[in-house]
C-alpha positions as a printed Julia matrix, in Angstrom:
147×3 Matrix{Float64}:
   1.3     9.27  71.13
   4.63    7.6   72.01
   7.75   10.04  72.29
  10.58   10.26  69.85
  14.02    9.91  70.61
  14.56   13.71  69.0
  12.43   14.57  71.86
  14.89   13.28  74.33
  17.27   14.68  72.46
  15.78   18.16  72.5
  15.54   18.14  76.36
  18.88   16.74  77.22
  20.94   18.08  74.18
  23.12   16.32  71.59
  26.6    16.02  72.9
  28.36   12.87  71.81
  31.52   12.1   74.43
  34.02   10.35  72.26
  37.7     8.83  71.53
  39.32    7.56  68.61
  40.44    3.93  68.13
  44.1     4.34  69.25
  43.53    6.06  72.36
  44.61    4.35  75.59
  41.63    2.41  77.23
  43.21    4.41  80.52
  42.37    7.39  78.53
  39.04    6.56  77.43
  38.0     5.21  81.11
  38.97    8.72  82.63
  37.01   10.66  79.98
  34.28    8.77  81.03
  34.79    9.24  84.27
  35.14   13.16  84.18
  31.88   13.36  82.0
  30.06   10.89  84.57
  29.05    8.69  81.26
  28.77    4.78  81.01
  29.87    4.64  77.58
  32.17    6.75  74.62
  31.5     6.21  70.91
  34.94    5.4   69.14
  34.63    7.51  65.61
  37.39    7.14  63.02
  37.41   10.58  60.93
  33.94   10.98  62.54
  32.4     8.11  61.48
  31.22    5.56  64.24
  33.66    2.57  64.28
  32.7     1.02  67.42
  31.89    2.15  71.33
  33.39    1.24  74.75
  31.7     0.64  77.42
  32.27   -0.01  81.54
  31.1    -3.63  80.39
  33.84   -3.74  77.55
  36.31   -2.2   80.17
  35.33   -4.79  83.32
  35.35   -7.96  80.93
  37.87   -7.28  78.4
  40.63   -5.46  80.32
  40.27   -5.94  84.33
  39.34   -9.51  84.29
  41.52  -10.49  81.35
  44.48   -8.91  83.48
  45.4    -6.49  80.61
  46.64   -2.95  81.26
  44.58   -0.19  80.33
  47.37    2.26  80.26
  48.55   -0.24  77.14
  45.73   -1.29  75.97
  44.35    0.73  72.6
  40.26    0.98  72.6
  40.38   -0.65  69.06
  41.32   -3.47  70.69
  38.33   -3.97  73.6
  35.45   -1.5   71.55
  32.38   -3.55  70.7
  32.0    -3.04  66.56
  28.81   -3.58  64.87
  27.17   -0.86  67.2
  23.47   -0.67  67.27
  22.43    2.48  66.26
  18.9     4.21  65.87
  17.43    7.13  64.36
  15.74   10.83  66.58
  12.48    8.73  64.73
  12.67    5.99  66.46
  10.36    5.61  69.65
  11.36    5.29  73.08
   9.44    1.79  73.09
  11.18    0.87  69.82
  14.26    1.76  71.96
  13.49   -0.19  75.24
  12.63   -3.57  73.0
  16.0    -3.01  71.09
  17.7    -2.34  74.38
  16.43   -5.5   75.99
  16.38   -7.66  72.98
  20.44   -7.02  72.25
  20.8    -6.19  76.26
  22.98   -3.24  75.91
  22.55    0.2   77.59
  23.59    2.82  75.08
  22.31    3.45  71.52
  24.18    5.72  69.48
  20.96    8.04  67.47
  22.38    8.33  63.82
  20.84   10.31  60.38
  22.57    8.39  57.36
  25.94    8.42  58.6
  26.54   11.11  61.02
  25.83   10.68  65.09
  23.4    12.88  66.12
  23.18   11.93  69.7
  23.2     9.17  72.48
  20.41    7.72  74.41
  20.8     5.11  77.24
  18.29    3.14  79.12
  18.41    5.88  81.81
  17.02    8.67  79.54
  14.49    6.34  78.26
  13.19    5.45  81.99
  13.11    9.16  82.76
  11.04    9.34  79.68
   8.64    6.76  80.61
   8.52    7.95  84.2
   7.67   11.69  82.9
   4.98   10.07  80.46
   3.04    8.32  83.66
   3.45   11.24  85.65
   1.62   13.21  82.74
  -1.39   10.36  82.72
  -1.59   10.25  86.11
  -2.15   13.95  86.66
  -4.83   13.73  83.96
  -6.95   11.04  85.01
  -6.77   12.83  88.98
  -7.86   16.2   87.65
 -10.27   14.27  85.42
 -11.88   12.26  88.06
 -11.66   15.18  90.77
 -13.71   17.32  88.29
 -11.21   19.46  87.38
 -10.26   18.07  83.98
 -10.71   21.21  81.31
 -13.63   20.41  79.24
C-alpha cells in the first residue's frame, strides 16, 4: 500500500506559513527564514493566489537587480500553483514534482489549503517505507518473522 499525503500530514502537522500579495518580498524572505521553510503560499482572503519561493526570490529579484525591500510578492509569486489533495500518493507526488520540477505542493480540499508537502517530506517518506521492508524481509529471513 502506497502512503497518502494525509499521512504525512498527520505526522508532521498542517501549518501553512504564508503572506499576502502586497507584502514586501524582504518581508516574505525573512518569514521564511525564521520558519526555516523554502517556500510561503501567497493567499488573498485565504484563498491561494500564488506561492514564492527561494527560486522565485534568486531569479526574479537578486539576479534581476530588483530590491526586495520594494518589491511586492504579487509581483515575483509563481500563479497557477500546483496543488494536490491529503488523497493523493506520495508517488503521485514525486512524478508531479519531477514532471513540473518544483519542490513544494500546496495539499488543497475544494478550495481551502490544508497543508504543504515538499520533496523533503516525501523522501523521508520513502526512506521510512524501505526502512519498514527492510526490517521485514531481515526478521523474515532470520526466522523471526511472526507467523
Amino acid at each position: 500500500m502506497t502512503e497518502t499525503i494525509a499521512s504525512i500530514l498527520n505526522c508532521k502537522g498542517s501549518v501553512v506559513w504564508s503572506v499576502a500579495p502586497d507584502a514586501t518580498v524582504y518581508d516574505a524572505i525573512a518569514l521564511m527564514a525564521e520558519h526555516r521553510v523554502g517556500a510561503l503560499l501567497v493567499l488573498s482572503d485565504d484563498r491561494l493566489v500564488g506561492i514564492l519561493s527561494e527560486r522565485d526570490y534568486a531569479r526574479k529579484v537578486i539576479l534581476q537587480g530588483r530590491s526586495s525591500r520594494e518589491t511586492p510578492v504579487n509581483e515575483i509569486m509563481t500563479s497557477g500553483v500546483v496543488t494536490v489533495t491529503p488523497d493523493h500518493t506520495v508517488d503521485e507526488c514525486m512524478l508531479i514534482m519531477t514532471q513540473e520540477r518544483i519542490r513544494h505542493l500546496p495539499v488543497m480540499i475544494q478550495d481551502t489549503v490544508v497543508g504543504i508537502v515538499s520533496i523533503g517530506d516525501l523522501v523521508r517518506s520513502i526512506i521510512s517505507a524501505q526502512a519498514h521492508t527492510i526490517h521485514q524481509l531481515h526478521t523474515y529471513i532470520s526466522g523471526t518473522y511472526p507467523s
